[in-house]
N, C-alpha and C positions, 0 to 999 in steps of 0.2 A: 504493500500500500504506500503511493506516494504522499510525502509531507508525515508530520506527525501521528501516531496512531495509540492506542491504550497502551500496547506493549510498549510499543517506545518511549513512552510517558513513564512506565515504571522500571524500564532498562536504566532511563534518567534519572531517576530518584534512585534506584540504587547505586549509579555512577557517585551522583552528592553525598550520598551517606559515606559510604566508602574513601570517600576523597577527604570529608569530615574527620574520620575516624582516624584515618591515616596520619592527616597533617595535626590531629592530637596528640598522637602514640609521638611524632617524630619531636615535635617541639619538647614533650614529656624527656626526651630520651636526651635531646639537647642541652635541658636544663641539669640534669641529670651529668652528663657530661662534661659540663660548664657551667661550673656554679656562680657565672658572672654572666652568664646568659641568660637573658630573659626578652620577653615580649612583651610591650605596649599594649595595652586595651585596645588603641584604636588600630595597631595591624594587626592585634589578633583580630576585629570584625573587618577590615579593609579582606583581610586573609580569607575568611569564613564565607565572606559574599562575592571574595573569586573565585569559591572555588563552587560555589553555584551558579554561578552566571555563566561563565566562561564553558562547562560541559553543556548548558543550554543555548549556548550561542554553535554550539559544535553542532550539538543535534539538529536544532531548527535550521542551519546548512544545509547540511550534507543529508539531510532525510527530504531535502526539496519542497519544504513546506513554504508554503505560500505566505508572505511575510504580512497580508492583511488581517487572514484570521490565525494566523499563529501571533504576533506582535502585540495585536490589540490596542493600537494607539489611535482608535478611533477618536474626535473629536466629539464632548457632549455637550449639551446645553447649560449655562449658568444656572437656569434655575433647577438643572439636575445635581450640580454640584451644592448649591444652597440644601435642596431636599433630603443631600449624603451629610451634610453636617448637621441635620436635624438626627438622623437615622445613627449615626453612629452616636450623638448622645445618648440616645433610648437603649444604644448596647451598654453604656459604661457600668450597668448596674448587676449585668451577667458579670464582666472582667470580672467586676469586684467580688462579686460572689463565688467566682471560679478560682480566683486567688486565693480568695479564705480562706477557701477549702483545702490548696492542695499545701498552703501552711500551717495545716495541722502535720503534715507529714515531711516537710523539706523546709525549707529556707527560700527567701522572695529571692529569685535570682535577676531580673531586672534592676531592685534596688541596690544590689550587689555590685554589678556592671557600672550601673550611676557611679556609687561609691567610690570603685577603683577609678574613673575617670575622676571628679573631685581630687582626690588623691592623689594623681599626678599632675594638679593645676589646671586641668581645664579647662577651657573659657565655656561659659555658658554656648555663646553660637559657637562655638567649635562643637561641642556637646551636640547640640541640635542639626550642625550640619551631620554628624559623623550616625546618627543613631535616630533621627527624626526625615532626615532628605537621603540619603547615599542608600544606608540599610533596606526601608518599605519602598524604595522604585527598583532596587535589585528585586527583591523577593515576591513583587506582585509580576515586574517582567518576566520571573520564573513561574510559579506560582500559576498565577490568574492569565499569564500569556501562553507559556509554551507547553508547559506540563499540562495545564489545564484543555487544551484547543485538541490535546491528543486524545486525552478521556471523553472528552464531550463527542467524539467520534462513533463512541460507541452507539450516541441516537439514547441514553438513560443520563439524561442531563440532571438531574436529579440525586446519580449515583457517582455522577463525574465532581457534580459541585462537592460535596461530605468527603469523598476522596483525596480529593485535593488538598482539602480542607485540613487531612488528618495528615498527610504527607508535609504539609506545612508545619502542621504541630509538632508531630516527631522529629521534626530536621534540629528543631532546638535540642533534645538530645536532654530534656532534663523536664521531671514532672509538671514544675511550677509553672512553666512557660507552655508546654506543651497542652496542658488544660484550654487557658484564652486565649491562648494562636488558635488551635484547632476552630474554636467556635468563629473566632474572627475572622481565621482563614473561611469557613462555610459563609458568613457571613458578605464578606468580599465576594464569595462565589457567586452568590445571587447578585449582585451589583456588576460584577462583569458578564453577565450573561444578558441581562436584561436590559443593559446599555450595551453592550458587545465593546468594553475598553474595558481598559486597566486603570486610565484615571480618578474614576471614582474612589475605588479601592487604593489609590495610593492617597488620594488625599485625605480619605479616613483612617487610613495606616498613619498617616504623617500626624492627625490629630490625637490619636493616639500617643502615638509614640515620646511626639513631645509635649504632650501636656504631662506623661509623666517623666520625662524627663525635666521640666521646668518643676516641675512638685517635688522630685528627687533633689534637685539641685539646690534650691532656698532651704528644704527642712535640714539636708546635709551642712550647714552652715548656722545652724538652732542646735546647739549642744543639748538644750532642755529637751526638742522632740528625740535626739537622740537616744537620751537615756529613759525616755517614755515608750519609745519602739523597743526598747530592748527588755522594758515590762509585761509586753503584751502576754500574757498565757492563751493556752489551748481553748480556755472555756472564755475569754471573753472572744476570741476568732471561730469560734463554733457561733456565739449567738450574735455577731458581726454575722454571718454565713447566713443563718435561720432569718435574720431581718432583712438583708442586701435581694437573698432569694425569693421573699415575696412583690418585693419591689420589680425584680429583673422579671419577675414572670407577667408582670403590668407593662414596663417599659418595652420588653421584649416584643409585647404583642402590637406597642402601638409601632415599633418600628416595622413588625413584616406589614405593616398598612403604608407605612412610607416607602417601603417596596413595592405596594403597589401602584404609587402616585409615581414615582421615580418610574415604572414603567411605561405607564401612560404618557409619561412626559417625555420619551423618546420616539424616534421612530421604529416602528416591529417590534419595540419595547413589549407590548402585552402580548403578542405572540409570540415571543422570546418565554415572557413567564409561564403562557399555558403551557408551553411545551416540559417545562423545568417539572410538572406533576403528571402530564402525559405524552408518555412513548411516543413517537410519530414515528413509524416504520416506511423506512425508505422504498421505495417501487421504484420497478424500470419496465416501460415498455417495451417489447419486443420489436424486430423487424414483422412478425406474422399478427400482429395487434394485441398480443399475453400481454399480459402485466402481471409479473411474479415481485412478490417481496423480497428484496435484498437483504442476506442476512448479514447481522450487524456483528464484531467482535466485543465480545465481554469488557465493561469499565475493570473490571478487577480482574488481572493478570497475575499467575504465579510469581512472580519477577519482584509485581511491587510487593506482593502478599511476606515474600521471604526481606525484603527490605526495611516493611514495617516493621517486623520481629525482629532482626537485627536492630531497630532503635529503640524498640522494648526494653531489650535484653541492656542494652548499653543505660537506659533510665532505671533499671533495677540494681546496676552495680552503682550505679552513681548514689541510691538512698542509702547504701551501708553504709555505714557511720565512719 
């Protein structure tokens, strides 16, 4: 199959994982080696997001895909982008409730990253270029452009978006993150489908990214929120959790309604969405007048299936203590 297809979508996410895994074990081994070597925060992520890109730029080559709907840098309307920053407010109350949760079991690894940046000075816009702009247009042009445009082939647009979704989550390689990527990741999914771009999803990525990066950054320089953060117990984060989650299943709902505005406000936008809960089975007419159903390849592929497990496995040695 010419251009991107599901396999090749999870041949590529195993390519990332692997390339991940590797250039940890190496730098591990370096430090190890040299105990005056070390890595910068910001080329460890300069590092992290070449070595996703760069085997997505291989694949959407050399598999001959068509750089309109592999790319995805279609142009959308302002007031679809107004509608994504209504829509990704209405998500902030999932994050939180997905966080909460998965610090009962691990350590905020976001506010960690913040941390170590602070820590080596910093500047705020440097901060925000490096983790709010560089980071989310790498990982939605992976993401929501290439990875994505292969699964969605399969015609279960629906099983392409959740896919992606999860493939996004586990590329972070560690519980905390992997929870509210995943859902974000789905989240963006519906936003580039039903816009048919990526800009949507970066620019809710970007608000993301740096409003907690600006929130990281001023409480990192408040010694008092420090030592209050480092009060927090399990049971007042369990009923943060219990309160955040009634909320998010409110704000949650009013956002898949802003999905539906957002649709409408594009062109093919609403048939982009029907299609997102119903199959549409491709047909080819014949030269003798048949019209037989074209069968479609499976969104989930062995490839990505052993992929995902490999980043299982790597977030369960990461929680041992």
């Amino acid at each position: 199959m010419k251009g991107m297809s599901p396999t090749k979508s999870g041949v590529l996410f195993l390519v990332m994982v692997l390339c991940h895994i590797g250039a940890s074990l190496l730098l591990t081994v370096l430090a190890e080696l040299r105990g005056s070597f070390a890595v910068t925060v910001s080329l460890n992520i300069f590092l992290s997001q070449g070595l996703i890109i760069a085997p997505a730029l291989l694949f959407a080559v050399f598999s001959g895909a068509d750089a309109r709907e592999t790319l995805r840098f279609r142009p959308v309307k302002f007031t679809t982008l107004l509608l994504t920053v209504l829509y990704v407010i209405c998500l902030e109350p999932l994050i939180i409730t997905l966080n909460a949760f998965t610090m009962l079991f691990t350590d905020n690894e976001a506010m960690e990253i913040t941390s170590t940046f602070t820590g080596e000075n910093y500047s705020l816009l440097r901060m925000i270029l490096i983790i709010a702009v560089i980071g989310p247009f790498c990982e939605e042009f992976v993401f929501r452009g290439v990875v994505y445009s292969g699964l969605r082939r399969s015609g279960r647009i629906l099983t392409a978006i959740v896919l992606q979704g999860l493939m996004f989550g586990c590329m972070h390689m560690n519980l905390n993150q992997m929870m509210y990527a995943t859902a974000l990741g789905i989240a963006f999914g519906f936003l580039s489908e039903v816009t048919g771009s990526i800009w949507p999803g970066f620019l809710g990525h970007f608000m993301i990214n740096g409003s907690s990066t600006v929130m990281a950054w001023f409480l990192s320089k408040n010694e008092e929120f420090t030592s209050m953060a480092d009060g927090v117990t399990k049971e007042m984060l369990l009923a943060s959790c219990m309160f955040y989650a009634v909320v998010a299943i409110i704000f949650t709902s009013v956002a898949g309604l802003l999905l539906k505005f957002i649709a409408e406000n594009e062109p093919g936008g609403k048939m982009q969405l029907y299609r997102i809960f119903h199959q549409v089975q491709e047909r080819e007419v014949r030269s003798d007048g048949r019209v037989i159903v074209c069968k479609s390849p499976r969104a989930v592929s062995v490839v990505s299936v052993v992929a995902l497990l490999i980043c299982a496995v790597v977030m369960m040695i990461n929680l041992i203590p």
